[in-house]
Residue, then its C-alpha position, 0 to 999 in steps of 0.5 A: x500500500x502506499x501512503x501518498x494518492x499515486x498509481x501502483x504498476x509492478x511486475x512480479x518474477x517470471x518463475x525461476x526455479x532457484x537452486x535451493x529448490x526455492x520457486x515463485x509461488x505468486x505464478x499459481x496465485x490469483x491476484x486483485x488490487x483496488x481499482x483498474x485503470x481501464x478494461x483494456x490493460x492494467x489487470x491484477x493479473x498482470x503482475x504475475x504472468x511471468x512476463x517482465x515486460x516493462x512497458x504498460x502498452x505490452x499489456x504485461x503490467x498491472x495498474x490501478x487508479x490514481x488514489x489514495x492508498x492503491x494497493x495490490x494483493x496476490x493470494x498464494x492459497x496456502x501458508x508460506x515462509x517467504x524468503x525473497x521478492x522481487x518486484x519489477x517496475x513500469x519501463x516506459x514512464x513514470x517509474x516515480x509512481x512506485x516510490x514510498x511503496x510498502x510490501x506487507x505479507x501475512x495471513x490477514x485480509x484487514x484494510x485489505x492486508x494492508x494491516x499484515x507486517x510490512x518488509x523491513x524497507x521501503x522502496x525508494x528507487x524507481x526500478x527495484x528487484x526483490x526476489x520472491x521465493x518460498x518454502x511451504x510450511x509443512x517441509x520445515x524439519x521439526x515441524x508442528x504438525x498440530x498447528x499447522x493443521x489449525x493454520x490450514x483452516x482457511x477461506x475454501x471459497x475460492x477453491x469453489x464454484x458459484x451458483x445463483x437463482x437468477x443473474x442481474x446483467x453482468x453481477x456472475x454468481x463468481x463474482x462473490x469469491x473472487x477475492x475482493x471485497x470491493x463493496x461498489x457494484x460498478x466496479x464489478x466484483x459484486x453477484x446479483x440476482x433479478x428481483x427474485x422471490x425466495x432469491x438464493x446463491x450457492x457455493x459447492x467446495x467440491x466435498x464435505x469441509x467442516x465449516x468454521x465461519x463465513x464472512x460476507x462483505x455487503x454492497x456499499x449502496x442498498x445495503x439493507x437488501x441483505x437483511x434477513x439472509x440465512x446462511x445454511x450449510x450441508x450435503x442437500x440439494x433438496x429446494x437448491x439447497x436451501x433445506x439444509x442446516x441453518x447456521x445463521x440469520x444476517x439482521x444486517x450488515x452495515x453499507x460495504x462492511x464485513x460481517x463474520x458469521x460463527x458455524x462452529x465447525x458444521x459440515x457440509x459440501x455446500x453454503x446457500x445464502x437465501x433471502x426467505x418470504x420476498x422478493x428481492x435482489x441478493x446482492x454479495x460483494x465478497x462471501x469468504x468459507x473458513x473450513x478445513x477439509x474432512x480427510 
């Protein structure tokens, strides 16, 4: 994140395996960032295509908006010790923009990981290289196997896939586990159903979890749609799903807030998100599924 309003544009390492067996992991990753300068170029994904091209018009480049803290934020979908990084800066022009950029890395998503600890250095140069490589956790000799296991209970949303009763144009039902908790539905990152009775969307992680909690990010605007939403959790797909066990009720969620809900370890292969006894739009800016998988 960076601490002036400016424009982020970074490239990460193409994936050199290292001779200590050491490999960029940000290649299998799915990457997300603030905003998006346009629809043509700048995607997030762009920093982690394994191309170094410098110049933003080659299409290789990610690039934000300018605003007041961008940020850019890759999701290695597992634990890892990071040992380096490197970052590649914009060739063409404006290599400026990145000064004063800081690298956080951990496991939270608060201010959108901007509240995970930062690298011990700030960049200062306008073309800065740091290696990024890393070893998983569970390879580290003496390893404690107990409390990796706990570690290992994570958002599964993104391993799934997304379903819905209906889709308002251009509002997919995988908008929802896309990894960013963009609340603004112009921006795109927001599911929607039509004007549905009983409106409903579905997530299938693919096997049975046990299901700690969920976190639901709400829509910045007509934020109370989502009031009286019941969460359910199981292996049924008698009424779409909707049948199965109830782990919670959302009286409400304040305009673009997150709200975590607590499932104390329920199993079940699918989370429904239903609004009962009207119609209305279901609107989901982020649904994220903190579960472990059942061996």
């Amino acid at each position: 994140t960076m601490r002036n309003p400016s424009t982020l544009l970074l490239l990460i390492l193409q994936g050199t395996v290292l001779a200590h067996g050491y490999k960029n992991v940000a290649l299998h990753g799915k990457a997300t960032q603030s905003d998006r300068v346009n629809h043509v170029c700048g995607a997030a994904s762009g920093a982690i295509d394994g191309n170094r091209q410098a110049n933003f018009y080659a299409g290789s480049c990610t690039h934000t908006e300018r605003m007041t803290n961008p940020w850019w934020r890759v999701d290695l979908l597992d634990t890892y010790i990071i040992t380096s990084m490197s970052v590649t800066n914009r060739g063409d022009c404006c290599a400026v923009e990145l000064n004063g950029a800081e690298i956080h890395i951990g496991n939270s998503l608060l201010s959108d990981g901007a509240a995970n600890p930062a690298v011990v250095f700030t960049v200062m140069l306008s073309y800065s290289i740091f290696f990024l490589s890393s070893l998983p956790l569970d390879r580290l000799p003496g390893f404690d196997q107990t409390w990796y296991l706990h570690r290992k209970t994570k958002n599964m949303a993104i391993y799934g896939k997304a379903s819905q009763s209906t889709v308002y144009p251009g509002a997919i039902a995988n908008n929802a586990i896309d990894g960013n908790r963009e609340a603004r539905f112009d921006l795109g990152s927001c599911s929607a159903t039509n004007n549905d009775f009983n409106p409903w969307w579905r997530l299938d992680l693919g096997k049975t979890h046990k299901v700690f909690s969920i976190s639901i990010t709400n829509r910045l605007e007509v934020h109370t749609r989502i009031n009286g939403a019941e969460i359910r959790i199981g292996d049924s797909l008698d009424n779409n799903g909707n049948n199965n066990p109830r782990c919670a009720v959302i009286s409400t969620i304040s305009p673009g807030f997150t709200e975590t809900f607590q499932c104390n370890g329920m199993d079940g292969r699918f989370i429904n998100i239903v609004i009962p006894g009207r119609n209305e739009f279901l609107t989901l800016c982020e649904v994220e599924v903190y579960a472990s998988r059942l061996d």
